[in-house]
C-alpha positions, 0 to 999 in steps of 0.5 A: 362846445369845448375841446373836451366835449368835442373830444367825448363826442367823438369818442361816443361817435366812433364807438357807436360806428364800432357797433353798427359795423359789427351789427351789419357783419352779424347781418351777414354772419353766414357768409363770414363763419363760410369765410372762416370754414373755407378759405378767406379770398378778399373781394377788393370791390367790397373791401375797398367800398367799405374801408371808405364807408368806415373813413367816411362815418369816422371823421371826427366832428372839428373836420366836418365842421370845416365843412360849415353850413352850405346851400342844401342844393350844394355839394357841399351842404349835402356831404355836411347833412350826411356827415351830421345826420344820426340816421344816414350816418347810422346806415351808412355804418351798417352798410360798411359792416355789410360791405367788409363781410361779403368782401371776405369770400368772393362768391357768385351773386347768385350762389346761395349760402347755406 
């Protein structure tokens, strides 16, 4: 790949975690309009666990090239199969949207959302 390529690729990449994230806030749309109705009280459990599920699913594809390939019983293998894998990378980017929209209301977790 050229530098170019690899500069589209990312592009490509991002704006499809862009859109999974927001597809999981819409999985959660109730809590985030409630949020917005009421008063917004940032969970940091939540918002810290999504901020770096979102840092994690963006790293460009020269860093996680750095990685190389390893040993699949490795650490290393294994954060390299889950940074290339279209799947587990495509969950991942809908968890993070979970994530940021229950952090925006803290509730009990059993209180129901109507």
């Amino acid at each position: 790949m050229t530098a170019t390529d690899t500069e589209k690729y990312n592009i490509y990449r991002i704006l499809e975690v862009l859109v999974l994230i927001f597809l999981g806030v819409l999985i959660e749309y109730k809590r985030v309009i409630f949020a917005f109705k009421n008063k917004i009280s940032i969970n940091k459990y939540y918002f810290i666990t999504g901020v770096a599920l979102v840092i994690f699913v963006v790293l460009p594809y020269g860093f996680m090239a750095q990685f190389g390939v390893a040993h699949l019983g490795s650490i290393k293998g294994t954060i390299f199969l889950v940074l290339i894998n279209l799947k587990t990378r495509s969950i991942l980017s809908i968890l993070a949207g979970i994530f940021l929209a229950r952090s925006l209301s803290a509730f009990e977790s059993n209180k129901q959302i109507s």
